[in-house]
VEXFI-446014 format. One line per 8 residues: for each residue x, y, z of N, C-alpha, C. Coordinates in pm, whole numbers. Layout:
X:Y:Z:X:Y:Z:X:Y:Z; ...
***
This chain:
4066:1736:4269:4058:1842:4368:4147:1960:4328; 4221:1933:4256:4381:2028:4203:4287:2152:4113; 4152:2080:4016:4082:2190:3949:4002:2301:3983; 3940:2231:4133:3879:2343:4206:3939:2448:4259; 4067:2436:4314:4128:2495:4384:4206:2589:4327; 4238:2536:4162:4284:2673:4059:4201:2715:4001; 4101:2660:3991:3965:2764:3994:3952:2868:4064; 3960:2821:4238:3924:2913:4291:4021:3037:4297
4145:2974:4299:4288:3061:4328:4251:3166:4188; 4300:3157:4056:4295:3220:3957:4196:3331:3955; 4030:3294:3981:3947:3346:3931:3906:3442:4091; 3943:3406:4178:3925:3416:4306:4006:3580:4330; 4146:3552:4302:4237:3625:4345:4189:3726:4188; 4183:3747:4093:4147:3822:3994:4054:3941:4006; 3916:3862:4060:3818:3962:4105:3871:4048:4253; 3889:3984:4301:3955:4083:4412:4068:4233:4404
4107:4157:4328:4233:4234:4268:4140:4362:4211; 4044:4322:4101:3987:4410:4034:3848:4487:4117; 3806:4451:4230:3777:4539:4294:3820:4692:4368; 3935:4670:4337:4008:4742:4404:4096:4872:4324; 4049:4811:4159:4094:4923:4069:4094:5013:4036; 4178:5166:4054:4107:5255:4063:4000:5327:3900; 4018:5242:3848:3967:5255:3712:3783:5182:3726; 3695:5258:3674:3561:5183:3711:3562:5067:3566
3618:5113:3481:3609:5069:3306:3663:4887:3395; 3787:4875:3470:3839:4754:3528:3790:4692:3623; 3743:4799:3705:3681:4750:3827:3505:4685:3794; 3459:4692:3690:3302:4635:3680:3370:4503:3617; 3423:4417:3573:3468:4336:3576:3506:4221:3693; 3505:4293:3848:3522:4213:3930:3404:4125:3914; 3279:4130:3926:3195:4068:3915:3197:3959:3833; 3283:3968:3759:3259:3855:3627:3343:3760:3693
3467:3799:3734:3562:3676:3771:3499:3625:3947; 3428:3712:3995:3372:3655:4117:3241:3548:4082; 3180:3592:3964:3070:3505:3928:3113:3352:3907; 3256:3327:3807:3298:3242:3734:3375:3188:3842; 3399:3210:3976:3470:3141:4103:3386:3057:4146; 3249:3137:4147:3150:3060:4259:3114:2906:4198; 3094:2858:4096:3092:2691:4043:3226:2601:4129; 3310:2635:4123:3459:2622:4197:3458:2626:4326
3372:2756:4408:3379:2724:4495:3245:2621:4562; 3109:2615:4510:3047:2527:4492:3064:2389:4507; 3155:2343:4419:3156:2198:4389:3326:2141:4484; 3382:2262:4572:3501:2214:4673:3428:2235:4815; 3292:2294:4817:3192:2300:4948:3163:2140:4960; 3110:2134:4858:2954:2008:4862:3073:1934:4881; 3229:1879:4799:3274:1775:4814:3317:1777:4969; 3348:1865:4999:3423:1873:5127:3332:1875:5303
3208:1862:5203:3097:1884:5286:3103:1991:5427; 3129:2096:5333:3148:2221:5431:3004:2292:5385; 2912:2300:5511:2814:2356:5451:2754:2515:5490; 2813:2525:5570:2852:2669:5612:2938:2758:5498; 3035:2682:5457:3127:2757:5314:2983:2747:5183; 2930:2647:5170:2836:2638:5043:2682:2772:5107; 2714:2788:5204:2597:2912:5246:2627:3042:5221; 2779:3065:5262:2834:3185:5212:2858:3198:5088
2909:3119:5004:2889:3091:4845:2789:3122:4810; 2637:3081:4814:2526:3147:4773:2525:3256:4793; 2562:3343:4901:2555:3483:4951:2626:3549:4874; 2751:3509:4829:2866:3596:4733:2820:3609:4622; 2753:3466:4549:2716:3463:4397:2571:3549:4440; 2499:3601:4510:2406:3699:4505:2459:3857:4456; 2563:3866:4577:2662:3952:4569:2741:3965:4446; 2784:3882:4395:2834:3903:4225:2748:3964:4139
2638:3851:4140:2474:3884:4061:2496:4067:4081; 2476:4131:4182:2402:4275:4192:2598:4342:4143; 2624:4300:4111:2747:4381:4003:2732:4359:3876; 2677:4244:3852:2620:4244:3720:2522:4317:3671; 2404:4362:3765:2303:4438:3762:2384:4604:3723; 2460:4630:3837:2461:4737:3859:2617:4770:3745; 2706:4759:3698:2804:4738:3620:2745:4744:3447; 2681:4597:3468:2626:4569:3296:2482:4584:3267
2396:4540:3349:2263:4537:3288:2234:4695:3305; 2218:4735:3435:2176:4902:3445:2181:4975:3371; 2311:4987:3352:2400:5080:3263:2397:5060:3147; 2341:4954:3066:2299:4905:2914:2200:4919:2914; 2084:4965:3018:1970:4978:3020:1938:5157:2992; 1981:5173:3063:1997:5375:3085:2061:5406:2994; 2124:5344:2893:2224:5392:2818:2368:5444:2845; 2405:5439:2963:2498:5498:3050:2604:5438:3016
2689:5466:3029:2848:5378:3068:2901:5432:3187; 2939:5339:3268:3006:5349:3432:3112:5488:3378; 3118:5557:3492:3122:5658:3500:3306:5624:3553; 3408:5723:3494:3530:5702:3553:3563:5751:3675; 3539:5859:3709:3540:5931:3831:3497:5916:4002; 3394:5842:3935:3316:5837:4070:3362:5701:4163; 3312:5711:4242:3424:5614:4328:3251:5519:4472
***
Protein backbone atom coordinates (compact mmCIF):
# COMPACT_ATOMS: atom_id res chain seq x y z
CA UNK A 1 0.00 0.00 0.00
CA UNK A 2 3.25 2.30 0.87
CA UNK A 3 3.71 2.18 -3.34
CA UNK A 4 0.49 3.59 -4.22
CA UNK A 5 0.48 6.22 -2.04
CA UNK A 6 4.10 7.51 -3.22
CA UNK A 7 2.87 7.16 -6.35
CA UNK A 8 0.24 9.15 -5.77
CA UNK A 9 2.03 11.75 -3.41
CA UNK A 10 5.18 12.28 -5.87
CA UNK A 11 3.48 12.26 -9.17
CA UNK A 12 0.28 13.78 -7.73
CA UNK A 13 1.79 16.79 -6.00
CA UNK A 14 4.24 17.40 -9.27
CA UNK A 15 1.52 17.91 -11.78
CA UNK A 16 -0.20 20.24 -9.68
CA UNK A 17 2.60 22.13 -8.91
CA UNK A 18 3.20 22.36 -12.67
CA UNK A 19 -0.08 23.53 -13.49
CA UNK A 20 0.38 26.41 -12.00
CA UNK A 21 3.69 27.48 -13.77
CA UNK A 22 3.92 30.54 -15.05
CA UNK A 23 6.02 29.19 -17.89
CA UNK A 24 3.72 27.23 -20.69
CA UNK A 25 7.29 25.32 -21.91
CA UNK A 26 6.66 23.74 -17.75
CA UNK A 27 3.30 23.96 -17.43
CA UNK A 28 2.33 21.33 -20.59
CA UNK A 29 4.03 18.87 -18.64
CA UNK A 30 1.38 18.82 -15.94
CA UNK A 31 -0.39 16.41 -17.91
CA UNK A 32 2.27 13.94 -18.01
CA UNK A 33 2.73 13.64 -14.25
CA UNK A 34 -1.20 13.72 -13.87
CA UNK A 35 -1.40 10.91 -16.51
CA UNK A 36 1.40 8.74 -14.68
CA UNK A 37 -0.70 9.31 -11.09
CA UNK A 38 -3.82 7.94 -12.42
CA UNK A 39 -2.49 3.83 -12.45
CA UNK A 40 -1.71 4.77 -8.60
CA UNK A 41 -4.59 6.20 -8.11
CA UNK A 42 -6.49 3.34 -9.86
CA UNK A 43 -5.15 0.43 -8.21
CA UNK A 44 -5.53 2.39 -4.21
CA UNK A 45 -9.51 2.89 -5.53
CA UNK A 46 -10.24 -0.75 -6.59
CA UNK A 47 -8.12 -1.98 -3.44
CA UNK A 48 -9.83 0.19 -1.13
CA UNK A 49 -12.98 -0.35 -2.85
CA UNK A 50 -13.78 3.26 -3.11
CA UNK A 51 -15.78 3.48 -6.10
CA UNK A 52 -16.79 6.86 -6.27
CA UNK A 53 -12.75 7.79 -6.04
CA UNK A 54 -12.20 5.09 -9.13
CA UNK A 55 -15.13 7.34 -11.05
CA UNK A 56 -13.43 10.50 -10.52
CA UNK A 57 -10.12 8.88 -11.57
CA UNK A 58 -11.55 8.05 -14.93
CA UNK A 59 -12.75 11.67 -15.18
CA UNK A 60 -9.16 13.13 -14.37
CA UNK A 61 -7.28 10.59 -16.66
CA UNK A 62 -9.83 12.03 -19.44
CA UNK A 63 -8.84 15.32 -18.20
CA UNK A 64 -5.04 14.54 -18.43
CA UNK A 65 -5.73 12.81 -21.92
CA UNK A 66 -7.09 16.47 -23.40
CA UNK A 67 -3.55 18.06 -22.16
CA UNK A 68 -1.97 15.68 -23.99
CA UNK A 69 -4.04 16.56 -26.98
CA UNK A 70 -3.86 20.03 -26.50
CA UNK A 71 0.05 20.53 -25.11
CA UNK A 72 1.67 17.59 -27.41
CA UNK A 73 -0.33 16.12 -30.08
CA UNK A 74 -2.00 19.58 -31.44
CA UNK A 75 0.83 21.45 -31.38
CA UNK A 76 3.08 18.65 -33.20
CA UNK A 77 0.37 18.53 -35.46
CA UNK A 78 0.12 22.41 -36.55
CA UNK A 79 3.61 22.61 -36.24
CA UNK A 80 3.28 25.04 -33.41
CA UNK A 81 5.07 25.11 -30.16
CA UNK A 82 2.95 26.28 -27.00
CA UNK A 83 3.13 29.63 -27.03
CA UNK A 84 5.02 31.47 -23.83
CA UNK A 85 2.85 34.30 -23.29
CA UNK A 86 -0.41 33.34 -23.41
CA UNK A 87 -2.01 32.30 -20.38
Amino acid sequence: MILDQLGILVTGVIAVWLTQHKRERWRRWACIFGLLAQPFWFYAAWKAEQWGILAISTLYTYAWARGIWTYWLASERTGSAPNEGNS
